[in-house]
N, C-alpha and C positions, 0 to 999 in steps of 0.2 A: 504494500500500500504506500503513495506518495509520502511523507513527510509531512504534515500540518505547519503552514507558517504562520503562526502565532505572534502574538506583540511582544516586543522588547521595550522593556525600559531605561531611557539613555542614563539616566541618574543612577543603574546598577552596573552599567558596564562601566562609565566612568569610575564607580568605587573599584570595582574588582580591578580593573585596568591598572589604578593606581596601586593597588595591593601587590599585584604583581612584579610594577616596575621598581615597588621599593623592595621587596623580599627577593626579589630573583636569584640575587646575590647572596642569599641564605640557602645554606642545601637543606634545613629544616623547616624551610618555610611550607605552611601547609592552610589546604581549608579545608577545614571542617564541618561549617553548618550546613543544611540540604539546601537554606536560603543560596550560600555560596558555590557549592555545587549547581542549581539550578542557574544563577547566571554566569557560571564558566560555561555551561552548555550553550547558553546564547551565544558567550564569549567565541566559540568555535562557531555556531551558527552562522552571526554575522560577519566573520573574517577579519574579526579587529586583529591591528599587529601589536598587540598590548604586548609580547613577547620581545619585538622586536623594538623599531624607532621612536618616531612619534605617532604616540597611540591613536587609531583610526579605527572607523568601521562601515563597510559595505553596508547601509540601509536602504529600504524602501519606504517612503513617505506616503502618508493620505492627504494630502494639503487642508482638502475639508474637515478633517476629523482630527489631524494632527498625529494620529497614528502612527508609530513607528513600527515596522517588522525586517524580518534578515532581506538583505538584496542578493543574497545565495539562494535565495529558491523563490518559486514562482508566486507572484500574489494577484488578490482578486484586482480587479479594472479601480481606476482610482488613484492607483500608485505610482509614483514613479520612482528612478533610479539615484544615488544620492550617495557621496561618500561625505561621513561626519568624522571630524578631526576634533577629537577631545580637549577640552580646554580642562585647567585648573589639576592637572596628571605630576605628582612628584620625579621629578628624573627621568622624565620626558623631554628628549633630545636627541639631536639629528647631527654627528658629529661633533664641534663645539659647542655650537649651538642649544642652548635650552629652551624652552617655551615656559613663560614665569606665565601667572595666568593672566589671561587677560591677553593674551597672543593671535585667538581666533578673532579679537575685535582689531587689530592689525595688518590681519590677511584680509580681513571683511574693507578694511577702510581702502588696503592697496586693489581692492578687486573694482571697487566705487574708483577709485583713479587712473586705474589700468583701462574701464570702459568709458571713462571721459577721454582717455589718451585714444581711442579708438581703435584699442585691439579688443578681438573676437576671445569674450569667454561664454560660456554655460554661466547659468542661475547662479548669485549665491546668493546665502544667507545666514543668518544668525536664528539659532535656536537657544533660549535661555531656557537655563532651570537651576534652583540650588545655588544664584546670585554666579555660574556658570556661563559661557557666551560662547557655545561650540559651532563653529567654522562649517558651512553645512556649502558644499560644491555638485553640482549635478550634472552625474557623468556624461562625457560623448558617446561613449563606446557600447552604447546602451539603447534601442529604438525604446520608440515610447509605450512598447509592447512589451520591455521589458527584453528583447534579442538582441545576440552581440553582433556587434560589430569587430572586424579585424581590425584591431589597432597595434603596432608596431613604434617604438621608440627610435629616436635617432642611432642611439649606442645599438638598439637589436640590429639594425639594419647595415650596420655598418662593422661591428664585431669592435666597437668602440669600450673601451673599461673607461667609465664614470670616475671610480679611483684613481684616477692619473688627473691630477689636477692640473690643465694648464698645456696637456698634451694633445689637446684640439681646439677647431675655432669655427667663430660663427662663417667665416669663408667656405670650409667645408663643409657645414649646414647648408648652406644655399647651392655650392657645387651639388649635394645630395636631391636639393629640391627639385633641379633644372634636369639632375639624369630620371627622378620621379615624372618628367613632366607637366611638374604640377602650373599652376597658370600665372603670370606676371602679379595678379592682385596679391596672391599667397606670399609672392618674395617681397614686395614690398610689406608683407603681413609682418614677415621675421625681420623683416629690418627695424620696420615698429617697436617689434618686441625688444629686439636687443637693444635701440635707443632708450625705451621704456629701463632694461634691466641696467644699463649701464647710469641713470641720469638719476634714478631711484632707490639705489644701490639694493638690488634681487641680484647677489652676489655667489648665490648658489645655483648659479647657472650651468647645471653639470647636462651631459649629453643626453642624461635620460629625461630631461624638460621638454624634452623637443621630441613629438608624435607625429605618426602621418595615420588617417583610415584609409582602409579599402573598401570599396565599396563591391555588391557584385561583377560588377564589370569589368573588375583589376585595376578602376582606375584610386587613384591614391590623391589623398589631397591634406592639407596640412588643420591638426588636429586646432580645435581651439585652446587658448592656452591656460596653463594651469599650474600652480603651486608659485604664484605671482604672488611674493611676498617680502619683507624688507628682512633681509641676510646680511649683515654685516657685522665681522668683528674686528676690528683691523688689529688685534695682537694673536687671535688664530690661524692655525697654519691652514684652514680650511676656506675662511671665507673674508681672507685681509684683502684676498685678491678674486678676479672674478674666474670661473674655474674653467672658459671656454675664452680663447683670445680673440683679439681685433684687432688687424692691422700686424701680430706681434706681437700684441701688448696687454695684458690682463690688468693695468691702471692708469693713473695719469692720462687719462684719454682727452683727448681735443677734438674739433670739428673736423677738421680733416681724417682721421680715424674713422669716423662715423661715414663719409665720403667715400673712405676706401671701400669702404665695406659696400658701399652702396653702389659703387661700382661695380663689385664682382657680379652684381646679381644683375647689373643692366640698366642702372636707376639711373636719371638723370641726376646734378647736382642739384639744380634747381627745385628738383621734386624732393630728393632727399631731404634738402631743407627746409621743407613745407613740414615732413616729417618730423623732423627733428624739434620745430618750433611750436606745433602740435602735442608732441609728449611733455614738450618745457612746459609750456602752458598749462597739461593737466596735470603738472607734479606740484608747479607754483602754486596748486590749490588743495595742496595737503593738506592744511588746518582745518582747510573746510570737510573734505570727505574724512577728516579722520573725529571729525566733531558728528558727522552723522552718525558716522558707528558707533562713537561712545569713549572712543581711544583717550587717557586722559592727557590732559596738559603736557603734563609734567616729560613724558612720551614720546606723544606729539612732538615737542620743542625739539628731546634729543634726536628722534630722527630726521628732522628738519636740520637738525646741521650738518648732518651727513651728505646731503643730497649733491648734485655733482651739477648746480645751477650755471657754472661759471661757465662751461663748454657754452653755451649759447652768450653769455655776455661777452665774452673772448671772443669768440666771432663776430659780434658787434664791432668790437672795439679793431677787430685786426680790418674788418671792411669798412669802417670812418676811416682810418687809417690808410687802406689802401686808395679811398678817393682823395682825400686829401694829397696825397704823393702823387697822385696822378694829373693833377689841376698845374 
């Protein structure tokens, strides 16, 4: 007989979730209650990596009803596809990186600026409970019937190790696009993105950010984007620097950089920097989108100083400059 997909409660995998990633490291660590037994089986059910990184879990939503059930197995009409990213998780972390809580209202605020910046994502949103604000993203790779789609990573398609920081570049992302033949709008898509990751500091730009689908007909086309979030630590060996180069260069980047890159893919200059004034534009309005989500001040500020505003005033300042010399 099928399996029954029953409702999960996000407020028990987030406890277990947490339970796990603080004990793991105990080889006595155990549960005992049938309470905690009954949500480790969820825990399996819905494919959270409470085991592994940062804690996550494969759901299916009722938007009506608010119902959560596993996105591992089939559910009735109503639902759709959805990966939820735990907030408020102890020693939940993704190489340096840890997520202090309050991180999914962060990704929620870069996801409101990434779509003002006018790159292509799926749904998000925030699900609260528990004074909790979990990171709630709506899969591509998923028809709305609940079928998969072929999705494929940069790194799968290319036999690329993510682990090598620094040992690939957005150049060969876009070479990869044009041997896909995917369509002129899509390269201009990446380019977006990498302005967006480079101007916004999403410093964890490893090869497996970058998806293409297939569709039945073998044709391939470039995934919408996701894990659009602020990564930086500049005293980690992981994310001081961006882990896919440009130009050569994983920092200190300039507008000519951005240029290059836009070149390889076939862009005009002229267009590039529509692009490029385009993402400035939606990053300059970080106070605002990260006031929408909730993000607080204090935050907000620090990551506002981080942001890499100058690439566009520096080309200001170098084209005054060159008309002037040229008078």
């Amino acid at each position: 007989a099928p399996t029954t997909n029953r409702s999960v409660q996000v407020e028990k995998l987030v406890r277990l979730s947490n339970q796990v990633l603080t004990e793991r490291a105990s080889p006595t660590g155990q549960f005992t209650s049938e309470d905690d037994k009954e949500v480790i089986q969820d825990i399996l059910r819905v494919g959270t990596s409470a085991g592994g990184a940062r804690a996550k879990a494969i759901l299916a939503w009722n938007e009506a009803t608010g119902e959560f059930r596993s996105g591992q197995l089939e559910s009735d009409s109503g639902f759709t596809q959805w990966i939820v990213k735990f907030d408020g998780i102890s020693n939940n972390k993704d190489k340096e990186l840890a997520d202090p809580q309050g991180y999914g209202l962060i990704e929620y605020a870069y996801s409101l600026m990434a779509k003002k910046a006018g790159i292509n994502m799926t749904r998000c949103r925030l699900h609260k409970e528990g004074g909790r604000a979990h990171f709630m993203t709506q899969r591509f790779d998923r028809t709305e019937k609940g079928g998969k789609l072929h999705m494929q990573s940069l790194s799968a398609l290319r036999h690329y190790d993510f682990n090598l920081a620094g040992a690939y570049s957005y150049e060969q992302a876009i070479q990869t696009m044009k041997q896909l033949q995917l369509p002129f709008k899509q390269i201009e898509e990446q380019l977006r993105r990498a302005v967006f990751n480079v101007i916004a500091r999403n410093q964890d730009d490893h090869v497996k950010n970058i998806a293409f689908l297939m569709n039945r007909d073998g044709e391939w086309e470039l995934s919408p984007a996701f894990d659009v979030a602020y990564s930086y630590n500049p005293s980690g060996a992981w994310t001081s620097q961006h882990q896919m180069s440009i130009n050569g260069k994983r920092d200190d980047f300039d507008l000519m950089d951005l240029l290059a890159l836009a070149n390889i893919g076939g862009i005009k200059a002229r267009r590039a920097r529509e692009i490029v004034s385009q993402v400035d534009m939606a990053v300059r309005d970080w106070k605002e989108h990260a006031s929408e989500a909730g993000v607080s001040k204090n935050v907000t500020n620090k990551i506002a100083k981080t942001f890499r505003l100058y690439i566009t005033s520096m080309s200001s300042a170098k084209r005054r400059r060159d008309r002037y010399s040229s008078q």
